[in-house]
TIBAKE-368296 format. One record per residue: x, y, z of N, C-alpha, C in turn; residue number from 0. Coordinates in steps of 0.1 Angstrom, whole numbers. Layout:
     nx     ny     nz    cax    cay    caz     cx     cy     cz  seq
      X      Y      Z      X      Y      Z      X      Y      Z  NUM
...
//
This chain:
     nx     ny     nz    cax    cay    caz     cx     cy     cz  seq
      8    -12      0      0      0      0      9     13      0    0
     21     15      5     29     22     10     35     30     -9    1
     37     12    -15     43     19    -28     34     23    -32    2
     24     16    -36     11     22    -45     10     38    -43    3
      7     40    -31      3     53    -27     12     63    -30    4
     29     57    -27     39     68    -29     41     65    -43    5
     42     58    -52     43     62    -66     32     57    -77    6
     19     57    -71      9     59    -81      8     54    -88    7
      5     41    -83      8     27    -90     -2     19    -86    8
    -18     15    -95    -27      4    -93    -21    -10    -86    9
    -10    -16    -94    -11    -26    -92      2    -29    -78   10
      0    -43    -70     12    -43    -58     27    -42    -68   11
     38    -43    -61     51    -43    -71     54    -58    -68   12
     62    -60    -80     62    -72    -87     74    -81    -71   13
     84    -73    -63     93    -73    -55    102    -62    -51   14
     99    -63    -36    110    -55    -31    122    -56    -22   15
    131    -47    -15    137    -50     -9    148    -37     -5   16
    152    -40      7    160    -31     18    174    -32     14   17
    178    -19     15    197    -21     21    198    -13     32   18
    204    -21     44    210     -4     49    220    -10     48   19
    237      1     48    248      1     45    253     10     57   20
    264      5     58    271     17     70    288     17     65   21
    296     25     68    311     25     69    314     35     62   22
    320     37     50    327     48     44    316     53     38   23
    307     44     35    292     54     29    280     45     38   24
    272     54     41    262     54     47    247     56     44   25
    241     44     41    231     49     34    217     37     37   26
    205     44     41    195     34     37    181     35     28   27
    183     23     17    175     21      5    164     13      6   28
    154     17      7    136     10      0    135     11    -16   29
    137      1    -19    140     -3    -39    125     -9    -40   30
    116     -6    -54    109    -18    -55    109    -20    -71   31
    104    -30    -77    106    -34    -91     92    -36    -93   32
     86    -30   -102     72    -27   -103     66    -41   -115   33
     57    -46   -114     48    -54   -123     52    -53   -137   34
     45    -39   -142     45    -35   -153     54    -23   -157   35
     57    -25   -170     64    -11   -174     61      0   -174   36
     57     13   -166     51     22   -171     51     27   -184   37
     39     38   -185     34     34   -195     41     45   -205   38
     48     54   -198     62     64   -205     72     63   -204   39
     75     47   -200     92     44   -192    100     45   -209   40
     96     41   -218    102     48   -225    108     59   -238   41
     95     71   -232     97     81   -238    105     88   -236   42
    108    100   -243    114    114   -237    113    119   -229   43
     97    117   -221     94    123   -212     96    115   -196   44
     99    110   -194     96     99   -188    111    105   -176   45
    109    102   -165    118    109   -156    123    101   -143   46
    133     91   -147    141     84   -137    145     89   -127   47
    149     81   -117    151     85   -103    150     79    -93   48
    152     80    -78    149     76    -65    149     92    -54   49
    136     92    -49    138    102    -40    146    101    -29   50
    153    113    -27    161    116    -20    162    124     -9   51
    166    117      1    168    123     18    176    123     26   52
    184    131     31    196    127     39    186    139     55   53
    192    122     65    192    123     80    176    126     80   54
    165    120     71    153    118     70    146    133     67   55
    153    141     63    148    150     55    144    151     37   56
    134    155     37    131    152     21    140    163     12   57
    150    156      0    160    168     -6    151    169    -19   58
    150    155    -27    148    156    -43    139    146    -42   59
    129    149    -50    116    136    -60    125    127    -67   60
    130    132    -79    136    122    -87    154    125    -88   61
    159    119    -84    174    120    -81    185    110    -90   62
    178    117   -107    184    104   -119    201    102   -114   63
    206    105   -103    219    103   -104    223     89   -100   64
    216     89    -92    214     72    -79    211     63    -92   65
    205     64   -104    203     54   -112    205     51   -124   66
    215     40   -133    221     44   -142    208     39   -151   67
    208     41   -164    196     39   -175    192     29   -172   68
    196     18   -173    196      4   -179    182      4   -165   69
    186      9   -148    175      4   -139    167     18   -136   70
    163     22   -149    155     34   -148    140     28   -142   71
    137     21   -143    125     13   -136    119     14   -123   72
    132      9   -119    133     10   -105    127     21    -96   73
    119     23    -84    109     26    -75    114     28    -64   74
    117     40    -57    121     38    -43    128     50    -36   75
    133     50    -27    136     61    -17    152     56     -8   76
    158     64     -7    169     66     -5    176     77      7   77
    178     73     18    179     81     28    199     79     33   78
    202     95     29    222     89     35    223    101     45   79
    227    101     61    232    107     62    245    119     63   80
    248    112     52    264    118     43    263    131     36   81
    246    129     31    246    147     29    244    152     34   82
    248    167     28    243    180     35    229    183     30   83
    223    190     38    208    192     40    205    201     28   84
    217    212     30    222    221     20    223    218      3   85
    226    208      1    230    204    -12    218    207    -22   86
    222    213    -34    216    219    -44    217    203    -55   87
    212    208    -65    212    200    -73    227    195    -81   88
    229    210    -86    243    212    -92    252    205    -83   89
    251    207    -74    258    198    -63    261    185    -66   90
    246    180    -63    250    166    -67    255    160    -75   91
    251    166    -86    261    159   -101    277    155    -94   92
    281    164    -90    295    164    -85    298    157    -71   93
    289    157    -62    287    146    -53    294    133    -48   94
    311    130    -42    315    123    -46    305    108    -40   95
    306    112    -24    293    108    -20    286    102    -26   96
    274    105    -35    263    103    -43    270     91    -50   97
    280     94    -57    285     91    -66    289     71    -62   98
    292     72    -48    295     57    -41    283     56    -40   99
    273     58    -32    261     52    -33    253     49    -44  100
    250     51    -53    244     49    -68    254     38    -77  101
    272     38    -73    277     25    -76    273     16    -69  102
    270     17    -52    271      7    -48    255      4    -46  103
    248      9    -49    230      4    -52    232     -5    -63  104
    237      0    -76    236     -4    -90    241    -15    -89  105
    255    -18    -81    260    -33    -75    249    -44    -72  106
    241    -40    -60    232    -44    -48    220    -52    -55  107
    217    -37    -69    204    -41    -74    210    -56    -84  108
    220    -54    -89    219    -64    -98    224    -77    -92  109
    230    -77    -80    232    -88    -75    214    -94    -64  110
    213    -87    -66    192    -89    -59    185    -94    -73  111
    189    -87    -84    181    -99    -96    185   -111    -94  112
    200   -113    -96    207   -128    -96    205   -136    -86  113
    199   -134    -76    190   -140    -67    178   -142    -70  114
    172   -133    -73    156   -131    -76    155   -150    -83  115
    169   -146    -99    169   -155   -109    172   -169   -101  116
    179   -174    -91    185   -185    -91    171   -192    -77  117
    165   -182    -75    158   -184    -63    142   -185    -64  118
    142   -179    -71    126   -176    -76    125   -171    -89  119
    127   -185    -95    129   -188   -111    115   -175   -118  120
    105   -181   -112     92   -175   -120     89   -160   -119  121
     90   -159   -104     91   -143   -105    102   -136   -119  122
    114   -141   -115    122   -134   -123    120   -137   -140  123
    113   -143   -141    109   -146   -157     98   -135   -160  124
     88   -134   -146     80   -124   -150     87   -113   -148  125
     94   -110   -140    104    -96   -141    105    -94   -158  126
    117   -105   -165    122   -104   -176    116   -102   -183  127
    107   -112   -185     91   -103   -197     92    -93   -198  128
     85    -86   -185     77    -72   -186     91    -61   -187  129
    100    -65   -183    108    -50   -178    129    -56   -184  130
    128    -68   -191    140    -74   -195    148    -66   -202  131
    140    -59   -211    147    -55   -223    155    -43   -217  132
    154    -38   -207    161    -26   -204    178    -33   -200  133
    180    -47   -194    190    -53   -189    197    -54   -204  134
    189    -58   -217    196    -57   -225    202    -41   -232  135
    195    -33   -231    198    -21   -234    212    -16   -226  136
    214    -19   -216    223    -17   -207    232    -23   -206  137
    240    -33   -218    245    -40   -223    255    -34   -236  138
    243    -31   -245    245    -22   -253    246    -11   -256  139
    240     -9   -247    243     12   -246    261     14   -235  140
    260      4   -227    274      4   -224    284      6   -231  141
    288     -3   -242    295    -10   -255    304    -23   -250  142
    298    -26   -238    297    -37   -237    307    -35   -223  143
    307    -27   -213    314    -21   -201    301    -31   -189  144
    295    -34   -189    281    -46   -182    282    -53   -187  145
    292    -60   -197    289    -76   -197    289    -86   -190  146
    298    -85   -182    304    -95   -170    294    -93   -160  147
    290    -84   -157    278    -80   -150    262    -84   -152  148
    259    -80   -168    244    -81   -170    243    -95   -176  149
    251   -104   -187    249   -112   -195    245   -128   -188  150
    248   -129   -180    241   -138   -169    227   -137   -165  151
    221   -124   -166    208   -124   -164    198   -124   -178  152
    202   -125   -189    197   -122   -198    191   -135   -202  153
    177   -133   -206    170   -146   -211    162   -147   -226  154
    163   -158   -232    160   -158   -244    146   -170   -246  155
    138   -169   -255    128   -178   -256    138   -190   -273  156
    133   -199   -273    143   -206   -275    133   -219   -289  157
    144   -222   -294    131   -229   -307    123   -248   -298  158
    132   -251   -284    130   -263   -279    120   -259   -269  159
    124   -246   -265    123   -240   -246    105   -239   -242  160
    100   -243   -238     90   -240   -236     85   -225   -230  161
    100   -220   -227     98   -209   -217    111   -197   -219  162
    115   -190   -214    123   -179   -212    132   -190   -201  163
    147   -190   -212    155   -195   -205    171   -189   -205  164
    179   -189   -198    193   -178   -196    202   -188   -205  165
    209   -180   -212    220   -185   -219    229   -198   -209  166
    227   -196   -197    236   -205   -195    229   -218   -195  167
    216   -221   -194    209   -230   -191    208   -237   -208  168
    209   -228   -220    214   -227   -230    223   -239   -234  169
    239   -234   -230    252   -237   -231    249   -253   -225  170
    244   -249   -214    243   -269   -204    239   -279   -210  171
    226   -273   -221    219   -281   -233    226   -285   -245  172
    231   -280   -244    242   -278   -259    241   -291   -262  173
    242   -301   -276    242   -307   -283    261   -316   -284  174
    263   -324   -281    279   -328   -282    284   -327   -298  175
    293   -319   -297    300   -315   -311    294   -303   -314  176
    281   -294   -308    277   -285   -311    285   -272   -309  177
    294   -264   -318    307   -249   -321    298   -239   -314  178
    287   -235   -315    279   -219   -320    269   -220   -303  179
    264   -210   -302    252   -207   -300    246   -201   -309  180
    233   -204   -315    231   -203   -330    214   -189   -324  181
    216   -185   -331    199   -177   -330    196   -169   -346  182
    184   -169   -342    177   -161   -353    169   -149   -350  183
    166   -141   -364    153   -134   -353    142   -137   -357  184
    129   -136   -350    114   -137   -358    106   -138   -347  185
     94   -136   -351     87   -129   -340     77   -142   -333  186
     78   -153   -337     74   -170   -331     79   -179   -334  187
     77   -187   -327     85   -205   -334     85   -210   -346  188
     66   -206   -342     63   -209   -363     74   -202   -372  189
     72   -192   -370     82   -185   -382     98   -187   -381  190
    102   -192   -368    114   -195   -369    117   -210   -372  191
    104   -220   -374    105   -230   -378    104   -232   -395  192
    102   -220   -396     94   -219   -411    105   -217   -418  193
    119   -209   -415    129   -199   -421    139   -211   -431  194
    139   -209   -443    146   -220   -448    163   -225   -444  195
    172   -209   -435    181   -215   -430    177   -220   -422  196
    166   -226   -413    168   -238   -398    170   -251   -403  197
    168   -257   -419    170   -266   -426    182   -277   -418  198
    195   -273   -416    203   -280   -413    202   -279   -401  199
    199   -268   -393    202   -268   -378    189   -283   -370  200
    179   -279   -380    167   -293   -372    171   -303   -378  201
    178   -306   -385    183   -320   -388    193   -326   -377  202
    202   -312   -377    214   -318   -363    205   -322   -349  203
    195   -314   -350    186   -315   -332    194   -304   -326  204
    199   -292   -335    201   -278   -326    191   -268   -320  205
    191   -265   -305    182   -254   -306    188   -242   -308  206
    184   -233   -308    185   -221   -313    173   -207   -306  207
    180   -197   -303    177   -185   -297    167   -177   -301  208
    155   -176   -300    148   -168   -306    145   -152   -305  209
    152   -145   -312    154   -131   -309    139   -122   -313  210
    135   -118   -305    120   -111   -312    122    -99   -307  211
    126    -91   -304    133    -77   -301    141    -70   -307  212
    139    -54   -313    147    -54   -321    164    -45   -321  213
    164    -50   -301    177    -46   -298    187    -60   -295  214
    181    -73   -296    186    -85   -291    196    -89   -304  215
    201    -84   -318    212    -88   -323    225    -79   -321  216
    218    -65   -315    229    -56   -316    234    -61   -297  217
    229    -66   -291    237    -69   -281    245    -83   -281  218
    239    -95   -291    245   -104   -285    258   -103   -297  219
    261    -89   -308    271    -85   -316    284    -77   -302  220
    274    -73   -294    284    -66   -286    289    -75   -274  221
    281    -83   -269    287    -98   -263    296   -107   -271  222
    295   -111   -283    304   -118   -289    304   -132   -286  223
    307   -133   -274    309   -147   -266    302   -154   -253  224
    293   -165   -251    288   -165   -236    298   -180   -232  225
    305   -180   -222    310   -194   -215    324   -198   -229  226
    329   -186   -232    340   -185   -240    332   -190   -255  227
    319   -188   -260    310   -199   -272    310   -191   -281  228
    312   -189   -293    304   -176   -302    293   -179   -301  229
    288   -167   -305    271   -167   -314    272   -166   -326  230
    260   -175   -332    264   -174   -347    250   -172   -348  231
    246   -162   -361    231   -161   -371    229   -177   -374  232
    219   -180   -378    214   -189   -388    215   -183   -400  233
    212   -168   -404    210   -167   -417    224   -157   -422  234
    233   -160   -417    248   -151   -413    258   -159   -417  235
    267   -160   -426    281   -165   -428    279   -182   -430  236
    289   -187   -425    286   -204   -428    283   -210   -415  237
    275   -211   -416    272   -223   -403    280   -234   -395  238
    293   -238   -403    299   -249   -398    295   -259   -392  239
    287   -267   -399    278   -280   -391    286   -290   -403  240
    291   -291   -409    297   -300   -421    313   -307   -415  241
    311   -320   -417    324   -329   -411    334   -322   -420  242
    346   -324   -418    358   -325   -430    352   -333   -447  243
    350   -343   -446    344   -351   -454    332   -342   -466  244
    322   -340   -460    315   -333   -464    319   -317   -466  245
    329   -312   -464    332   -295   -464    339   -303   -476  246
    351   -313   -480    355   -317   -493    341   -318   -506  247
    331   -323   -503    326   -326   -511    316   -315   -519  248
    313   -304   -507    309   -294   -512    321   -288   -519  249
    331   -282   -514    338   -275   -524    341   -278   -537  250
    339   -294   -537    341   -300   -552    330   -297   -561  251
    317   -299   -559    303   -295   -566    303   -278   -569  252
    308   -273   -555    305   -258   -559    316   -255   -575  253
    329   -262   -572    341   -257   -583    331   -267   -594  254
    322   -278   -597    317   -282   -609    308   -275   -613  255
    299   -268   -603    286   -261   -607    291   -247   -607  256
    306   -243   -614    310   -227   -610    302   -218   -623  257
    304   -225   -634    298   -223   -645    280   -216   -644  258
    274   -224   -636    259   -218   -634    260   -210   -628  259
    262   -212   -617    265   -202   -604    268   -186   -608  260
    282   -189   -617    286   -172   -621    271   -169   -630  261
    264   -176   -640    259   -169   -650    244   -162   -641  262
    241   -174   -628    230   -166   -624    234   -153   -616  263
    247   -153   -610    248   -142   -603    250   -130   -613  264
    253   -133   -630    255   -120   -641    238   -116   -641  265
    232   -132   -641    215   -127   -644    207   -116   -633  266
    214   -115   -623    212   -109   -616    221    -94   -608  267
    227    -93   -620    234    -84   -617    244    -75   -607  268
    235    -68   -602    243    -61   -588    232    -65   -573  269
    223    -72   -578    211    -73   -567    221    -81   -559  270
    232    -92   -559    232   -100   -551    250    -98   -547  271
    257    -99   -538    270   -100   -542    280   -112   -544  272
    271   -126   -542    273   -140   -547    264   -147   -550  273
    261   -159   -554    252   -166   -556    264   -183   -555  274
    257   -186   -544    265   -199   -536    261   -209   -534  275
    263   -222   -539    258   -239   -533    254   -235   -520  276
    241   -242   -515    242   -241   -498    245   -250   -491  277
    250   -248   -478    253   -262   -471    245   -262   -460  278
    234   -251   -459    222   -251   -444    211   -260   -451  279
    210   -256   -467    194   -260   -474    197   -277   -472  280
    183   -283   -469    183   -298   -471    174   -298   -478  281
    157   -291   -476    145   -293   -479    141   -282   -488  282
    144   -266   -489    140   -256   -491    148   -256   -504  283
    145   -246   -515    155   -245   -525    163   -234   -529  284
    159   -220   -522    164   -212   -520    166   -199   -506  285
    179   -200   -502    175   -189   -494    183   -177   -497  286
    182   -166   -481    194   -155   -485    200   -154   -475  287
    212   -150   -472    219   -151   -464    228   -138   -463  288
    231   -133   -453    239   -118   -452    254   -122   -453  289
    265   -112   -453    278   -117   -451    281   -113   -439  290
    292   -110   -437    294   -108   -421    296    -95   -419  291
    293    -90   -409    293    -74   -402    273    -73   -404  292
    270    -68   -411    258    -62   -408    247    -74   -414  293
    232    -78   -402    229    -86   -408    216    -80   -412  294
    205    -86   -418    193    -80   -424    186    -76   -412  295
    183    -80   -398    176    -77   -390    179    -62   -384  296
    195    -60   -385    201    -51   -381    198    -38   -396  297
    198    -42   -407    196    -37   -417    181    -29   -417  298
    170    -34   -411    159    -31   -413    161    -24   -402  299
    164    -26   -387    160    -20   -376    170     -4   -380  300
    176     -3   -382    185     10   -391    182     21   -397  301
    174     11   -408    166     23   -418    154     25   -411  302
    147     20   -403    135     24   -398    138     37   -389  303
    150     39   -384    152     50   -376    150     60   -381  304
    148     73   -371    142     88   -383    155     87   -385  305
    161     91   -389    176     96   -395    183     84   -402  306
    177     70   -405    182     62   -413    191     62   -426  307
    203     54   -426    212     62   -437    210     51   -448  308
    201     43   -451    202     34   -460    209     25   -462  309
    215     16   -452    224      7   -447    220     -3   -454  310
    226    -15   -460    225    -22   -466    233    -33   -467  311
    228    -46   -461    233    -58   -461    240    -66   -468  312
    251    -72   -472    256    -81   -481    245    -89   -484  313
    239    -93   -494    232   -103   -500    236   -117   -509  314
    237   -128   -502    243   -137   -511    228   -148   -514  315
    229   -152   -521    220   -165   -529    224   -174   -528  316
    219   -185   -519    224   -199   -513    213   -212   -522  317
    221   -214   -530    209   -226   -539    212   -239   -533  318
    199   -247   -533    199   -259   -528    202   -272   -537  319
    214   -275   -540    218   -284   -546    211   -298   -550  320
    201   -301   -543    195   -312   -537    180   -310   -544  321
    174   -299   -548    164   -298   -550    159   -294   -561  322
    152   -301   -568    146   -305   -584    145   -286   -589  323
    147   -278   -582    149   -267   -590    164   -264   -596  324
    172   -271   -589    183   -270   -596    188   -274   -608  325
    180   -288   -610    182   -295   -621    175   -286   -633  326
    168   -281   -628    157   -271   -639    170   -260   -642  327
    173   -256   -635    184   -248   -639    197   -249   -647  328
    196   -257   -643    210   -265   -653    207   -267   -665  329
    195   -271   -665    188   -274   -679    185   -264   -690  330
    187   -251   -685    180   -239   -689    193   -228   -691  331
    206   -235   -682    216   -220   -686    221   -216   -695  332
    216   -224   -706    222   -219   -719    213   -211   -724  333
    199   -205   -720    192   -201   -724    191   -189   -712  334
    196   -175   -719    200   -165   -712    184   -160   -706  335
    174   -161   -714    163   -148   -712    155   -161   -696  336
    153   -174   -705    149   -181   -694    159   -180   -677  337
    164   -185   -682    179   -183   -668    171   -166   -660  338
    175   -157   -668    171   -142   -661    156   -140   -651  339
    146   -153   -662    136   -150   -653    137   -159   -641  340
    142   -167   -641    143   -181   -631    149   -171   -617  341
    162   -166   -624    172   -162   -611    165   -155   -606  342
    153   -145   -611    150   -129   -606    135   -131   -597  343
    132   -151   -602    120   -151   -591    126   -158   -581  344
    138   -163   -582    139   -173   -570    144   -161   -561  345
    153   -152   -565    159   -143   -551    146   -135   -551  346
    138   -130   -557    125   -122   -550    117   -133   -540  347
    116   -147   -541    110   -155   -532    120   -153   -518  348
    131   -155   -519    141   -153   -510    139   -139   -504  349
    135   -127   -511    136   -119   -504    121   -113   -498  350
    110   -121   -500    100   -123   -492     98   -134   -479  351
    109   -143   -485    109   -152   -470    119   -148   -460  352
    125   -138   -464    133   -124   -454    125   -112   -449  353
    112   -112   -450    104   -100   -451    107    -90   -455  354
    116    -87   -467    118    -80   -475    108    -78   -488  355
    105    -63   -491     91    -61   -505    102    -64   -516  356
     98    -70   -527    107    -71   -538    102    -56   -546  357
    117    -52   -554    116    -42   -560    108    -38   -567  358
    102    -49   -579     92    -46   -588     85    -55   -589  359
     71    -55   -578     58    -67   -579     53    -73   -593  360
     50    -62   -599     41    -64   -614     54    -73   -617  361
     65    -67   -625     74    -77   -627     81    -90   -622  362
     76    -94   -610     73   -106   -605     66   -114   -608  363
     55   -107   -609     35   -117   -609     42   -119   -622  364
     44   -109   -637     45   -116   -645     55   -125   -652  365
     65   -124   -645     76   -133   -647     71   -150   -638  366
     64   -148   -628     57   -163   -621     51   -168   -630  367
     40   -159   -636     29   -166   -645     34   -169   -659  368
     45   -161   -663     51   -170   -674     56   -181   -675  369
     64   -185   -665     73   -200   -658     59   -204   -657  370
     47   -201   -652     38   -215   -648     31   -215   -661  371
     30   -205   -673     23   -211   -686     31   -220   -694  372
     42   -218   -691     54   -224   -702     55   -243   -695  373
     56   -239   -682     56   -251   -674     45   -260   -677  374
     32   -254   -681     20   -259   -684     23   -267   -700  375
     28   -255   -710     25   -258   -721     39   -268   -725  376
     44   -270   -716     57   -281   -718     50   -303   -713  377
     45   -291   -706     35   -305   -698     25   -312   -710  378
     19   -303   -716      9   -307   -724     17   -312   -741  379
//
């Protein structure tokens, strides 16, 4: 009732909890972590903080100094008798004082999640839901100065997981012989079941990370590594799931099939910057795949920004060796006008099963419906 009342909040908070501290800093803290996210936590307007009191005198409402971004969330009151009664605002900025207590809260708080996590699994899952993403932002907006700190608390929903589970619980699962922690992004299972790179990964029996946020590839780019592991895209670089044996036998097909390969990537001009055998496809026949440094998720989340600079992904064309479209192809590269239309619907399918709009629709529909009359009138 106490919180409700003092910060104007329907619902109880989700958990709370005390510090008092004594010795070179002096200070005692009532913290609470609220249910839900308010509903301006993150606008412009929105005004972080912990009220502030030294020797039980009220100084400041919101005192953003005591809190760094990432636990702007956070709810509560803060009493040191280290200050002066005196103290201005300006002051505090400069505050060495201030300055120990707000490290050593920010410590406190995050070692009180890691409890929350190891002790009371569910609460802290509901924590992470509602209010997670800010642990990831605080990761990221660091440049990666909280990793050792936040990346243990960080949870992902997962293509096996039934639930929101922490990278390390992750790593424990891990598959024997499994290099990567592998993830994707998309916004359900279905669709991350759907994506034609998971082809090789569900054959091995890999799970894989499901990223539905669109700050969760730019952090686990600025992590790099969890338990010394990389992270790898699914739809990013090469996968490495291929024995010695098998990495020989692709490179031999790709050097026999080099001949198609270059003429579709001419048919295609500048849209693609390779066009490559795949070694993810088993079942699908075409996908697309980014190179390395910037990937399409990060591509899209970029230009959507107001000031977007038109950032643009490597695009490569991964054909599925294995699948009766290829043979169609082969059959047809001598035949420049057919080949152009072939290549220019399979990467527009590719770049709809990336949720990318293809450049020119009408020139799609009518290049489909040609292949399907000609396909007809070959049949007949």
């Amino acid at each position: 009732e106490f919180y409700k009342n003092k910060f104007y909040d329907y619902q109880d908070p989700l958990d709370y909890y005390q510090y008092s501290v004594e010795g070179n800093i002096t200070y005692t803290a009532l913290l609470f972590i609220p249910k839900k996210a308010p509903y301006d936590l993150y606008s412009n307007k929105y005004e972080k903080g912990l009220q502030l009191y030294t020797k039980g005198v009220f100084i400041m409402d919101k005192c953003k100094e005591l809190l760094p971004d990432y636990l702007r969330f956070i709810k509560g009151i803060v009493d040191s008798s280290d200050l002066s009664l005196n103290i201005s605002r300006e002051m505090l900025q400069h505050d060495k004082q201030l300055t120990k207590i707000a490290s050593n809260l920010e410590k406190k708080v995050v070692k009180h999640l890691q409890e929350l996590q190891n002790d009371e699994p569910d609460i802290y899952k509901e924590f992470f839901e509602a209010l997670g993403i800010n642990l990831k932002f605080g990761i990221y907006n660091s440049y990666g100065e909280k990793n050792d700190l936040l990346k243990g608390l960080l949870m992902y929903k997962t293509l096996k997981s039934e639930s929101l589970i922490s990278l390390e619980d992750y790593v424990r699962e891990m598959k024997e012989g499994q290099k990567y922690i592998y993830y994707a992004s998309a916004e359900t299972k279905e669709d991350l079941m759907a994506m034609p790179q998971m082809d090789a990964l569900k054959k091995k029996d890999y799970d894989v990370l499901l990223l539905t946020e669109e700050v969760d590839e730019f952090v686990l780019q600025v992590l790099q590594k969890f338990d010394d592991i990389s992270f790898k895209s699914v739809n990013q670089g090469d996968l490495d799931l291929l024995t010695d044996e098998e990495k020989e036998n692709a490179k031999k097909l790709s050097e026999e099939k080099q001949d198609l390969l270059s003429k579709i990537k001419t048919a295609l001009n500048t849209k693609v910057k390779d066009v490559v055998i795949s070694t993810r496809l088993t079942e699908s026949p075409v996908c697309l795949v980014s190179g390395d440094g910037i990937s399409f998720e990060m591509e899209k989340v970029m230009n959507d920004l107001p000031n977007g600079s038109n950032i643009k992904a490597e695009r490569i064309l991964e054909i599925n060796p294995n699948h009766p479209i290829f043979k169609v192809l082969e059959s047809i590269q001598n035949d420049e006008t057919k080949l152009n239309d072939y290549a220019s619907v399979l990467l527009n399918q590719a770049l709809l099963l990336e949720g990318f709009k293809v450049e020119n629709p009408n020139e799609f529909i009518e290049k489909m419906c040609k292949i399907m009359i000609e396909a007809n009138n070959f049949n007949n």
